[in-house]
Structures are given as structure tokens and as C-alpha cells.
VOPAGU-2260 file (C-alpha; in pm, 1 decimal, decimal comma):
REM VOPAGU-2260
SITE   aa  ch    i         X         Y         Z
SITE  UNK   A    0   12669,3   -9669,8   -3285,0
SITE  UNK   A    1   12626,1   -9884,3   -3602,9
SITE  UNK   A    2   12852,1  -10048,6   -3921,3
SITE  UNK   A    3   12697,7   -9629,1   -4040,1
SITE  UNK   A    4   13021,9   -9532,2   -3867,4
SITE  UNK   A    5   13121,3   -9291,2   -3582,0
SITE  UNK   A    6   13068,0   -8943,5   -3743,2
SITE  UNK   A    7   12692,8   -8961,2   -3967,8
SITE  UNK   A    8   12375,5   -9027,3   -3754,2
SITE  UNK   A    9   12155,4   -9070,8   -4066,5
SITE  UNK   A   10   11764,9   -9106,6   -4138,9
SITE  UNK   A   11   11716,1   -9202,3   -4473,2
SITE  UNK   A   12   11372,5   -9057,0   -4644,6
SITE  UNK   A   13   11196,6   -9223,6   -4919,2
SITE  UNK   A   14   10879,2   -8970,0   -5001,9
SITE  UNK   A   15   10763,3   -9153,2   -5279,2
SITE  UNK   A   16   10793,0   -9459,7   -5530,0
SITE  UNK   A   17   10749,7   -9324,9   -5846,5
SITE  UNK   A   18   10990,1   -9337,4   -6078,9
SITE  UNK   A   19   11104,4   -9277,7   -6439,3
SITE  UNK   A   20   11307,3   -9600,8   -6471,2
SITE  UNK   A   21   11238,7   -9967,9   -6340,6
SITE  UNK   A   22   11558,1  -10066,7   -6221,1
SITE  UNK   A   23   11621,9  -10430,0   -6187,8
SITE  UNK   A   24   11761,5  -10450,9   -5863,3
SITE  UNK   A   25   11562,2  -10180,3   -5723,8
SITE  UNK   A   26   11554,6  -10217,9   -5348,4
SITE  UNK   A   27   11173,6  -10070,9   -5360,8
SITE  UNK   A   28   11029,0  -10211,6   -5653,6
SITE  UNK   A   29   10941,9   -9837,9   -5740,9
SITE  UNK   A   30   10848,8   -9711,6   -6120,3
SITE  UNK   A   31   10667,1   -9486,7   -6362,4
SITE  UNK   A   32   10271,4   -9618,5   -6208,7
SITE  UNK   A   33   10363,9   -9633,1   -5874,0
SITE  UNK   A   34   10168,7   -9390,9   -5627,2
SITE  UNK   A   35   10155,8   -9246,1   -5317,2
SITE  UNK   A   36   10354,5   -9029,3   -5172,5
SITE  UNK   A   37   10501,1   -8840,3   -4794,0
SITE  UNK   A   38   10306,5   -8530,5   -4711,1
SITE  UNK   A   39   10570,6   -8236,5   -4690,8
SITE  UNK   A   40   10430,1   -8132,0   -4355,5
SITE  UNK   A   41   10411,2   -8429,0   -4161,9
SITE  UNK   A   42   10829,4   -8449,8   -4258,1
SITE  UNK   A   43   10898,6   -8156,2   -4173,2
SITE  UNK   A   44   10778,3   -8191,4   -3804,2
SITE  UNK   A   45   10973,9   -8486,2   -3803,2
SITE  UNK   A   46   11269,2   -8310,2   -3876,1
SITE  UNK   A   47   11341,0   -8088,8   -3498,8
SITE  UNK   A   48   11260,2   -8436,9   -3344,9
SITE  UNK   A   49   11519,1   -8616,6   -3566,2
SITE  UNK   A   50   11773,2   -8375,1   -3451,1
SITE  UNK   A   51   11682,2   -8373,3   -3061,0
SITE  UNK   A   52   11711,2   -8745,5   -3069,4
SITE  UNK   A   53   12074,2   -8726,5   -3236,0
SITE  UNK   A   54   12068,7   -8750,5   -3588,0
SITE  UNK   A   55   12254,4   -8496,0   -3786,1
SITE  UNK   A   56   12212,1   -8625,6   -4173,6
SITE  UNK   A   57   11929,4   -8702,7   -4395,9
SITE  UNK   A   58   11945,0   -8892,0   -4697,6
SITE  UNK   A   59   11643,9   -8854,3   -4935,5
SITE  UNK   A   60   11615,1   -9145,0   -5183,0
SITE  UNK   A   61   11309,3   -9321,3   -5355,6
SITE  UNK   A   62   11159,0   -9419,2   -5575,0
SITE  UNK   A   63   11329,6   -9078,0   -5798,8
SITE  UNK   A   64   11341,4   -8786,7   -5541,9
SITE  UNK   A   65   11357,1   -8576,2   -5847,0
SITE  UNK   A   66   10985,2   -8639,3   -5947,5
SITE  UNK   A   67   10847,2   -8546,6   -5525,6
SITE  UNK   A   68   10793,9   -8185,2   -5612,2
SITE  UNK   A   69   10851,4   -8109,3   -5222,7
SITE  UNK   A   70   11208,1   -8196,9   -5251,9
SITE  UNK   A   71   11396,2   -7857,3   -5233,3
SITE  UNK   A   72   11158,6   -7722,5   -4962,3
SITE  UNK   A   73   11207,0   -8038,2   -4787,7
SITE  UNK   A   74   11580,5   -7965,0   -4812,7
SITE  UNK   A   75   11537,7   -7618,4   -4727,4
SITE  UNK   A   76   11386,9   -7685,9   -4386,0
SITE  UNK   A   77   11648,1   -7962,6   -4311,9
SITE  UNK   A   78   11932,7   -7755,6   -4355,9
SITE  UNK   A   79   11780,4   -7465,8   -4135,5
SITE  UNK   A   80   11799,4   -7682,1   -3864,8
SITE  UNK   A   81   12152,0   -7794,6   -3915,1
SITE  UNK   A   82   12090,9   -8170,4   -4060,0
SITE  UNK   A   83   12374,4   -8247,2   -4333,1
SITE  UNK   A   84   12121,8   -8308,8   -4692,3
SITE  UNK   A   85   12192,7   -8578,2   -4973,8
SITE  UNK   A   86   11991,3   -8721,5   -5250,7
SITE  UNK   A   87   12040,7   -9041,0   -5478,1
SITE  UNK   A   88   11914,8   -9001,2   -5813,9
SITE  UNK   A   89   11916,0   -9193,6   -6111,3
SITE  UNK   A   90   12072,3   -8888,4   -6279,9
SITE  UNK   A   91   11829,0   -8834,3   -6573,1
SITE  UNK   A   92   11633,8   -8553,0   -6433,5
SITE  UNK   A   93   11923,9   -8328,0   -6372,0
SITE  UNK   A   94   11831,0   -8011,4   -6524,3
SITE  UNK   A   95   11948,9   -7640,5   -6434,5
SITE  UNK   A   96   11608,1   -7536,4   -6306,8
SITE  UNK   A   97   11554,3   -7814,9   -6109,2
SITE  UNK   A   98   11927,1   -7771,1   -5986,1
SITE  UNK   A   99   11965,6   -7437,0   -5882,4
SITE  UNK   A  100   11649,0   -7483,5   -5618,7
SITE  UNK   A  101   11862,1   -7765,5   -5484,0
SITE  UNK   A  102   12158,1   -7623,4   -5476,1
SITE  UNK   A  103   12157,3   -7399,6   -5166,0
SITE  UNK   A  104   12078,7   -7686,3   -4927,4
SITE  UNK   A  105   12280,0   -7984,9   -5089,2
SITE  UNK   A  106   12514,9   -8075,7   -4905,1
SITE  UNK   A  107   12572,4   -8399,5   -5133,8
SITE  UNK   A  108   12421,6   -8569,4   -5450,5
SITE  UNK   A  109   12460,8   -8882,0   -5517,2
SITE  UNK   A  110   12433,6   -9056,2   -5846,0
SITE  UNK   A  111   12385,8   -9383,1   -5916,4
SITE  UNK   A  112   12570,3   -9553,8   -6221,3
SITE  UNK   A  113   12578,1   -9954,9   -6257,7
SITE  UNK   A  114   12888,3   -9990,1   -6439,4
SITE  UNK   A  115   13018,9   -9947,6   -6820,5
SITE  UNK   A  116   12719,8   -9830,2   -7026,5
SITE  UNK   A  117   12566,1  -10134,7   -7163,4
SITE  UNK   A  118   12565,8  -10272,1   -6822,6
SITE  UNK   A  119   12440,7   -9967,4   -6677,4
SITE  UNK   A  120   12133,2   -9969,3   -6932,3
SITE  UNK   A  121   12096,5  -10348,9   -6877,1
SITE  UNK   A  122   12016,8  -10254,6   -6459,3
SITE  UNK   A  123   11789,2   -9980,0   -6568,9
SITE  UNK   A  124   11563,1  -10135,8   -6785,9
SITE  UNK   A  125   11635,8   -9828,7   -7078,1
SITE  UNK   A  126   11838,0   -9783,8   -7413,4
SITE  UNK   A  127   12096,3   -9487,6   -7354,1
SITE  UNK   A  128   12016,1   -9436,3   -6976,2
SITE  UNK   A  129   12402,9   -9399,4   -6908,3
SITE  UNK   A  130   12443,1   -9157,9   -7199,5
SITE  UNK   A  131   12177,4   -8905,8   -7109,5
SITE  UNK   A  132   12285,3   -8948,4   -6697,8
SITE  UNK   A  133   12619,1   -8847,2   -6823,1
SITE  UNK   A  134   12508,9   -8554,2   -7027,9
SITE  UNK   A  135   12327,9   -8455,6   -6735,1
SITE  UNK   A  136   12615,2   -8408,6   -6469,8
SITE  UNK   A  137   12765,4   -8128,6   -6698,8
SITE  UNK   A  138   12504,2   -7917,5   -6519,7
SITE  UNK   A  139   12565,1   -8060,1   -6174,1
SITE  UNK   A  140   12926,8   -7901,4   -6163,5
SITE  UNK   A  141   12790,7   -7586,1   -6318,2
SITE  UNK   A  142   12560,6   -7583,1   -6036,7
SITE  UNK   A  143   12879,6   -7649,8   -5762,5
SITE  UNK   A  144   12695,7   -7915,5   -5601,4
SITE  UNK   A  145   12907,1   -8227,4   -5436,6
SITE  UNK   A  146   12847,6   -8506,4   -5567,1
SITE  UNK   A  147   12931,7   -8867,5   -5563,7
SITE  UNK   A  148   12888,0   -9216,6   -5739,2
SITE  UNK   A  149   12716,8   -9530,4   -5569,1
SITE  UNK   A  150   12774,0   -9868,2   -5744,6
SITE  UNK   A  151   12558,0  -10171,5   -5689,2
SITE  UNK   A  152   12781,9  -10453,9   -5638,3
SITE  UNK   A  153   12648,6  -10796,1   -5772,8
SITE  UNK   A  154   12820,1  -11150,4   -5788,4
SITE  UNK   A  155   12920,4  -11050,2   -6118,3
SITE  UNK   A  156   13031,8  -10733,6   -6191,6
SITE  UNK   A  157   13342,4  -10671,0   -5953,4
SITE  UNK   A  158   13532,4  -10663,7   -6285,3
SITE  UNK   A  159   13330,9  -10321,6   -6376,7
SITE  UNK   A  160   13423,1  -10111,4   -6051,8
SITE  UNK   A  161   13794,5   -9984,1   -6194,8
SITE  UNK   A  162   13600,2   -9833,2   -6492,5
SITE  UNK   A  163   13298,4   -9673,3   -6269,8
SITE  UNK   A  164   13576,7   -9559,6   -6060,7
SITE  UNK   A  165   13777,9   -9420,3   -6331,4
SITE  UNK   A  166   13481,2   -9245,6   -6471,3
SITE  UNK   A  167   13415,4   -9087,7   -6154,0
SITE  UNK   A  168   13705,4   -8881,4   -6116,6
SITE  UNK   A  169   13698,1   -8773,2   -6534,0
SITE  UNK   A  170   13356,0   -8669,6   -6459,3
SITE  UNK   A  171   13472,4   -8456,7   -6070,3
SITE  UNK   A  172   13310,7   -8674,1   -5837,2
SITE  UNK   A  173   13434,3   -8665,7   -5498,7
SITE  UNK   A  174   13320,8   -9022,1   -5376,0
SITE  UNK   A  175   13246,1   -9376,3   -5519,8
SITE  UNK   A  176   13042,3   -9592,9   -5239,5
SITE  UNK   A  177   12994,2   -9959,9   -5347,0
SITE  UNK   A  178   12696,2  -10147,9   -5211,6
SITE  UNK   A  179   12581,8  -10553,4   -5236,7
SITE  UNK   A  180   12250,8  -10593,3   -5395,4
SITE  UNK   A  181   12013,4  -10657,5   -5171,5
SITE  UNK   A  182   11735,2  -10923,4   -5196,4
SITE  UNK   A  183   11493,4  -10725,3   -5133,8
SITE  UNK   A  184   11200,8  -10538,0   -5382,0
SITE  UNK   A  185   11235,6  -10621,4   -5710,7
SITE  UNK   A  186   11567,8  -10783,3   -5672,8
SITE  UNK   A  187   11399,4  -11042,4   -5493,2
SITE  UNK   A  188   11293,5  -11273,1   -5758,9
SITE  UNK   A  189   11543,6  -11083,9   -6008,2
SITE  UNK   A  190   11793,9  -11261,6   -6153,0
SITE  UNK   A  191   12035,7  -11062,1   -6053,4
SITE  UNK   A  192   12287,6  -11232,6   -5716,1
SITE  UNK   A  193   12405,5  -11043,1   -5452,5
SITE  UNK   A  194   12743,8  -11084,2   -5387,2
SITE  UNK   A  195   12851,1  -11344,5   -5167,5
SITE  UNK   A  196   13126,1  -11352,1   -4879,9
SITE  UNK   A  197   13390,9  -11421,3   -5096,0
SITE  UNK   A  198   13331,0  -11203,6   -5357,7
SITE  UNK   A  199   13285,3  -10949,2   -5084,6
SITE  UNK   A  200   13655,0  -10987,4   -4997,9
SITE  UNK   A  201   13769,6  -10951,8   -5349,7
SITE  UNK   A  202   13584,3  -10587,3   -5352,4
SITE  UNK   A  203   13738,4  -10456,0   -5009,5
SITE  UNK   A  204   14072,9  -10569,8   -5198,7
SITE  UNK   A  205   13976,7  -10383,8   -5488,0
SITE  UNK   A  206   13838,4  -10073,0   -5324,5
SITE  UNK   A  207   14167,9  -10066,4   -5120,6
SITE  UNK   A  208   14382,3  -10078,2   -5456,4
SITE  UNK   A  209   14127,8   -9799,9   -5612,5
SITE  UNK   A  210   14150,5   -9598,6   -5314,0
SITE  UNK   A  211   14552,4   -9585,5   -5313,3
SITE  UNK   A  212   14527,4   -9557,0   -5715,4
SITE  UNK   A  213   14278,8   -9231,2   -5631,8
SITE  UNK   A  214   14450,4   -9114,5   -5324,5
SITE  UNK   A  215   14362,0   -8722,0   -5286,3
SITE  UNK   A  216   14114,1   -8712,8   -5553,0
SITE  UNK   A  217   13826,6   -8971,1   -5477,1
SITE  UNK   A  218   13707,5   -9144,8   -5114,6
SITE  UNK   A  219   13573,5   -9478,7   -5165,8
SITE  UNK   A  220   13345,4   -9627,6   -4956,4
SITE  UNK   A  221   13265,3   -9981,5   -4912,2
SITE  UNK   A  222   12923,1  -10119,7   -4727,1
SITE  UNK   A  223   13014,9  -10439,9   -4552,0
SITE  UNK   A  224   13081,6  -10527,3   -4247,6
SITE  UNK   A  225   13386,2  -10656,2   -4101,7
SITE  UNK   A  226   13331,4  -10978,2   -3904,2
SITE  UNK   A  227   13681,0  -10904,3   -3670,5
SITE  UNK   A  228   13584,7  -10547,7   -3655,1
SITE  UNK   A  229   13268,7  -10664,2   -3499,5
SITE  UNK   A  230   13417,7  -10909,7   -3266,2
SITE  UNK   A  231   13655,8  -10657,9   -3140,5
SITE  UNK   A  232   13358,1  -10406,4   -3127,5
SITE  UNK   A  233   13045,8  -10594,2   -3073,9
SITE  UNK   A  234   12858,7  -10261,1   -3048,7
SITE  UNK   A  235   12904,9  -10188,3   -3438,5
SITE  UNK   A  236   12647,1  -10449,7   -3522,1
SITE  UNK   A  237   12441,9  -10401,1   -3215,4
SITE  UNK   A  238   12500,7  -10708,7   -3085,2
SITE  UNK   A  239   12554,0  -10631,0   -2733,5
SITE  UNK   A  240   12384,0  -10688,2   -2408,7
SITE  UNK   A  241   12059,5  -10567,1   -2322,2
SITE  UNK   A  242   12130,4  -10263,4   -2141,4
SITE  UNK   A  243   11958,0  -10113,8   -1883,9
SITE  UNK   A  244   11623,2  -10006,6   -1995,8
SITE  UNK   A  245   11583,9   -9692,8   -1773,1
SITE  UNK   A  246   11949,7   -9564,0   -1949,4
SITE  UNK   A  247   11815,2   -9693,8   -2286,8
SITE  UNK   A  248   11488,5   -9515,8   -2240,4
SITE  UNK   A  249   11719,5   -9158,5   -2139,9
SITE  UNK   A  250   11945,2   -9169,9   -2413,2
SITE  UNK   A  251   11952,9   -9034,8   -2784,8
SITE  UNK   A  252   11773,4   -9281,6   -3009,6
SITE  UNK   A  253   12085,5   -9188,4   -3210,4
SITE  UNK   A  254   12273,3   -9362,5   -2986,5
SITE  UNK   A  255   12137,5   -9693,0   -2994,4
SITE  UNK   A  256   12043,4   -9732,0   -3341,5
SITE  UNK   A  257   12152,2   -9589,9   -3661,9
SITE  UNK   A  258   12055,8   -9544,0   -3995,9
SITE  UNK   A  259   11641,7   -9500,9   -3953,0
SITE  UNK   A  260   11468,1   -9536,7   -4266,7
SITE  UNK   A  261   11126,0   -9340,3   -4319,7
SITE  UNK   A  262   10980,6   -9539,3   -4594,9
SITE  UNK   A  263   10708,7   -9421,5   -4852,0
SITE  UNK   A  264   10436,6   -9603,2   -4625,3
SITE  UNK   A  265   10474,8   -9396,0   -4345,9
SITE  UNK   A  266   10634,4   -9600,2   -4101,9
SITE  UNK   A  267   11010,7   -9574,7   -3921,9
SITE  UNK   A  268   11215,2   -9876,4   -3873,6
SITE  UNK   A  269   11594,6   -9918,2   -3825,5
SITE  UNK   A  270   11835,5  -10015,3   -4080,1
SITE  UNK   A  271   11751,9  -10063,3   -4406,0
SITE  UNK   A  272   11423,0  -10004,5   -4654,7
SITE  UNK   A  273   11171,1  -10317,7   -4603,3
SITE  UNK   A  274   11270,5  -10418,9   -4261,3
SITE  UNK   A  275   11059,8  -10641,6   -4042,8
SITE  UNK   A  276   10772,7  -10449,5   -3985,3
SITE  UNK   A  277   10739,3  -10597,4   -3589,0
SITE  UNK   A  278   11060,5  -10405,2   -3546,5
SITE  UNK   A  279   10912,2  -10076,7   -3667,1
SITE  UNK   A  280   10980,6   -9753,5   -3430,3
SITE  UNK   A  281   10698,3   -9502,9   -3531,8
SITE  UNK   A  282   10472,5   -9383,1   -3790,4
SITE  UNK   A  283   10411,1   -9046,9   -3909,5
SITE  UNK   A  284   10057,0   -9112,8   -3894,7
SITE  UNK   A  285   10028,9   -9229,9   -3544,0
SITE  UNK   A  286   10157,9   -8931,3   -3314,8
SITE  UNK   A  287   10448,3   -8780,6   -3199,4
SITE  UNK   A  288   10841,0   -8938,1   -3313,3
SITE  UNK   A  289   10972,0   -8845,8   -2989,7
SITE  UNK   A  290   10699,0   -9033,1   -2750,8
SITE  UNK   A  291   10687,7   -9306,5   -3004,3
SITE  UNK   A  292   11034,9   -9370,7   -2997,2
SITE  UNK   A  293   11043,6   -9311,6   -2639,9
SITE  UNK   A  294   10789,0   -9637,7   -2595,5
SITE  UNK   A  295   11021,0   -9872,7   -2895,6
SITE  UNK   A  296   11350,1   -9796,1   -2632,5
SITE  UNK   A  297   11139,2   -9944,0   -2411,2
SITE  UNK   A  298   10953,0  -10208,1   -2549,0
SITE  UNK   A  299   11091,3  -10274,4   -2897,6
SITE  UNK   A  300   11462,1  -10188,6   -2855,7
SITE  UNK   A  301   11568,8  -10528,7   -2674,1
SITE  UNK   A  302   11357,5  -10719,7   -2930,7
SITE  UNK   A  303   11561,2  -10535,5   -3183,6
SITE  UNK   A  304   11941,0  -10642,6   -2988,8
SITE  UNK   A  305   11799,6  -10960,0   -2978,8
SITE  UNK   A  306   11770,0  -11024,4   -3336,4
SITE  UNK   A  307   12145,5  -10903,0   -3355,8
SITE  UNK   A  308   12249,0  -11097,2   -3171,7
SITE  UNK   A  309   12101,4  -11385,6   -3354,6
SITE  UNK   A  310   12203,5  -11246,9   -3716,0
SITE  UNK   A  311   12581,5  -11232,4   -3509,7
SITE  UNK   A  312   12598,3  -11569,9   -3411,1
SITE  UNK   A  313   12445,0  -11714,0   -3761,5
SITE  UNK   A  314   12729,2  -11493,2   -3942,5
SITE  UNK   A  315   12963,8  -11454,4   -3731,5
SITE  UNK   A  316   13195,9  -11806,8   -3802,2
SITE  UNK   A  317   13399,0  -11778,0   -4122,0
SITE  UNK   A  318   13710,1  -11873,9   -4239,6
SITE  UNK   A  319   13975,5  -11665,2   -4180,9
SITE  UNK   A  320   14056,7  -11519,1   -4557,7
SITE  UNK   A  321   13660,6  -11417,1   -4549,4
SITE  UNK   A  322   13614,2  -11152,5   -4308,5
SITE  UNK   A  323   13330,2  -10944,5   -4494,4
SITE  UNK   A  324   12971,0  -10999,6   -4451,0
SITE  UNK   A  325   12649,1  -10799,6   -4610,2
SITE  UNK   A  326   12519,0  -10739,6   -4246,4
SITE  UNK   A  327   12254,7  -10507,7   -4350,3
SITE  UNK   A  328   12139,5  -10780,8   -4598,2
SITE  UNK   A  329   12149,0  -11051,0   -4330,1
SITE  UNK   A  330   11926,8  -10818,9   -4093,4
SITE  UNK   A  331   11712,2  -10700,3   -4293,6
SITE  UNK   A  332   11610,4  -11058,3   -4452,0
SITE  UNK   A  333   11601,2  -11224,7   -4112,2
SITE  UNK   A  334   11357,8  -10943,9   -3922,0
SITE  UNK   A  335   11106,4  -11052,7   -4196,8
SITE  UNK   A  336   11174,3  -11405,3   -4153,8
SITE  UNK   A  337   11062,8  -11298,6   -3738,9
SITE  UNK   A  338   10725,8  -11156,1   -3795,2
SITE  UNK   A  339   10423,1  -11242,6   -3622,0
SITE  UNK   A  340   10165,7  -11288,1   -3840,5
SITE  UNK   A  341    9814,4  -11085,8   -3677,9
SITE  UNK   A  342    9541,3  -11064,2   -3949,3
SITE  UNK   A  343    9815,2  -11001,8   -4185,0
SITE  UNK   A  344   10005,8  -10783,9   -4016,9
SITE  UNK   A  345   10254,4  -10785,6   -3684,7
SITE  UNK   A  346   10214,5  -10465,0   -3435,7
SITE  UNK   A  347   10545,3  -10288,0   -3425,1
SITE  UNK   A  348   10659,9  -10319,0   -3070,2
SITE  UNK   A  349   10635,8   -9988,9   -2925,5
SITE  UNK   A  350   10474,3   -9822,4   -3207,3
SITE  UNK   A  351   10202,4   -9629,8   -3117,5
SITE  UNK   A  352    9819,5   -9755,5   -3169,8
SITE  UNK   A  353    9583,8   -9532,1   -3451,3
């Protein structure tokens, strides 16, 4: 179990880093002359392994999944065997045709707007990017599919989430998730701040006003952690004991660590796109998910509590009117921090050899 929650065991997939856009605080530097992409095949044998180890949601991001011409067979074979299928888009590529292959085997879409349309344009790097997203979603609810809003929450633009909110439910979403920048891709030497601990109590205040004010018609969704929560429940930010490794080794991977994230690049680590590489827990191109992630419960799985419970006890002391912390944020930048440099690179611990 993770801050993911008790239902969703989710493996976010990001096939490919091309883009049409060059988003300022994109989390994977992605845009229009980036290359490279996931073979279909090798993801879909990932999928019945995925499932057999406990995860029951996939959440297909990028880079723009919209320009990975796979996509709706990709979603077709998820849903066959029983996985719950989103997508984030940037909303611009939203066309009938493109639509209506989706639609059978959508379970969500998820669209990402920045805040009030100058803003929103300002984040994407293009003139009239909100106004042509918006245009677009007309077809999405012609289509039936789901969908929801995520919002990028910065130092500086809690002030905007009443108005994305509001705009939401005109437009029929059924969600609004709000999530800190990250320092990571090309918000990394951005100018753009994340938001810090105080400014991460003001949202949950605000999300719990917008979520009474929307009561029935929109969910909300806010992705930070709460530091008393975690206390209380130690498990939700895996920092917990280091079990024993024969029961570790049986169980789920599901059940020990949630989200995965397959990245463009092949490789499988926990948590969040751009984690410390050491703590990888397979690659596509180096055999089988289920043996590889059968040798990181073993090997790389108390390397991985142990960094928890480091991030925990750097995080943990606050005062009391600033319970919120970006734990995914504090993770994910100190696994890079712990690499072990080797020619360049650190071996993931129990990732299989070429």
C-alpha cells in the first residue's frame, strides 16, 4: 500500500516523448523532436504479468499518448484482461476519429489544463492552446468518454484552482486532481516553483472548500501526503520495517509498492517518472517482469524501504498547522541524490543483467 490509496494498484506507461507542445513544467522534458518510442508488443506481454502481480489500472501518459499510434490497441488488450485504462492528454488532438477507437476501452481521460487561459498558454509554450483544448472536449462528451481535469499546482497559482474547477463542471468533467510541480525534466531549471509546505496546506483547504462547493457533481483529488496520516500509518509512505524477505519475495509486487512507472527508456521503477535509476525493478528489454521483479523483492526492495525511511525522517518534523508534504517529490529527488555512479550508470538492484 502507498499515498496511491487503498482501491487503484496503478502502472503508469509513458510509450513515447514526443509531443506537440513543450510544456514548461513538463515532468519529461518531452516535445515535437523528441524520439523513440515503446514497442507495442513488448507492453503487451507486460500486461498478464502486471495483473498476476496485483495491479488492476494503467495510466498511459507521455510525452502526448495521442501521437503513439499503438495507443487504442494498447488499450484494447488492457481492458481484455480486466486492467481499469486512462490517458492524460494535452487535449489538442482530440478528434472524433481518433476518439471513437478509444472509446470502447477508456475507462478515463484525463485532460490537463493549467489554469485561466493566458496562464494555461503561458505553461504550454503556445498562443490559443486553451482555446483549441476547449473546442476539442465538445467531441469527448459526444464520444461518452469519462473524463477528468488535472491541474499543476505551483507556488503561485493556488489563486487559479476555483476557476479550473469551475470550468470543469461547465465543461462535464467528473474529476479535478491537483498535483505540485515537480522538479524534475524540464521543470528542473524552469522557473517555475513547486509549491512549498505551506502553500500545500492552503490547497488541501481549498480543495476541501471546492469539494463541498461541488458536492455530487465533481471529486477532487489532491496529491500530497499527509504527514499525521503517515505517522498513524507508516505503511502509506513505505516507511516500515524491513519485512521478512521470504514473505516479501511471496507476495504481490502490488502489495509492497505502488504506482510503477514504465518510462519511455524501457526500464520499471517505483513511484514516479525519473526515479533513481539504482532503484529500478525491471526492463522490458532484459527478460521476464515477473522473475525480474521476483529478484528486486529480494535484493532491491529493502534498499527501496530504506530510502523511505530516510525521506520519512528528513520530512517528517513540521509544525503543527503544516501537515502536507510533496512526498513523491521528496522521493523521487532524493533516490537520484543515492546513485552509485558505475561508468555512468548505477545497476538497478535486482534488475536483471543484458
Amino acid at each position: 500500500m502507498g499515498p496511491t490509496g487503498d482501491i487503484v494498484n496503478v502502472v503508469q506507461i509513458h510509450p513515447t516523448r514526443r509531443c506537440n507542445l513543450r510544456c514548461e513544467h513538463c515532468y519529461s522534458a518531452s516535445g515535437p523532436d523528441m524520439d523513440g518510442e515503446l514497442p507495442l508488443a513488448a507492453v503487451e506481454a507486460l500486461l498478464g504479468d502486471l495483473v498476476g502481480e496485483g495491479f488492476n489500472a494503467i495510466a498511459i501518459s507521455g510525452g502526448e499518448p495521442f501521437m503513439w499510434r499503438p495507443l487504442p490497441r494498447l488499450l484494447e488488450s488492457a481492458r481484455a484482461v480486466g486492467l481499469f485504462t486512462s490517458v492524460t492528454t494535452n487535449g489538442l488532438l482530440l478528434d472524433p476519429r481518433r476518439l471513437q477507437a478509444l472509446a470502447p476501452h477508456l475507462s478515463l481521460l484525463a485532460v490537463s489544463v493549467d489554469g485561466m487561459p493566458e496562464s494555461h498558454d503561458r505553461l504550454r509554450a503556445s498562443s490559443g492552446a486553451f482555446g483549441r483544448m476547449r473546442r476539442k472536449l465538445s467531441n469527448v462528451r459526444d464520444c461518452g468518454i469519462p473524463f477528468g481535469v488535472i491541474f499543476t499546482l505551483t507556488l503561485e497559482n493556488l489563486n487559479e484552482l476555483a476557476w479550473v474547477t469551475a470550468f470543469a463542471a461547465e465543461e462535464g468533467a467528473s474529476l479535478v486532481q491537483v498535483h505540485p510541480l515537480e522538479r524534475v525534466g524540464r521543470a528542473r531549471d524552469g522557473v517555475l516553483n513547486p509549491p512549498d509546505d505551506l502553500e500545500l496546506a492552503c490547497g488541501f483547504l481549498e480543495v476541501a472548500r471546492l469539494q463541498a462547493q461541488y458536492r455530487g457533481r465533481l471529486t477532487l483529488q489532491f496529491d500530497a501526503a499527509d504527514r499525521t496520516l503517515i505517522e498513524r500509518e507508516p505503511c502509506r509512505a513505505f516507511a516500515i520495517p524491513t519485512p521478512d524477505p521470504t514473505a516479501a519475495e511471496a507476495a504481490p509486487l502490488a502489495s509492497l509498492v505502488s504506482p510503477l512507472v514504465l518510462q519511455e527508456d524501457g526500464w520499471i521503477v517505483p513511484v514516479q517518472h525519473g526515479f533513481g535509476r539504482r532503484h529500478a525493478i525491471a526492463h522490458l528489454g532484459r527478460g521476464g517482469f515477473r522473475a525480474q521483479a521476483s529478484r528486486w523483492k529480494r535484493d532491491g526492495y529493502p534498499a527501496f524501504l530504506e530510502l523511505s525511511r530516510r525521506v520519512w525522517d528528513e520530512i517528517r518534523e513540521a509544525p503543527g498547522h503544516l501537515p502536507f508534504t510533496n512526498w513523491y517529490g521528496a522521493m523521487t529527488t532524493r533516490s537520484s541524490q543515492s546513485e552509485v555512479p558505475s561508468n555512468g550508470a548505477a545497476m538497478p538492484a535486482g534488475a536483471a543483467a543484458p
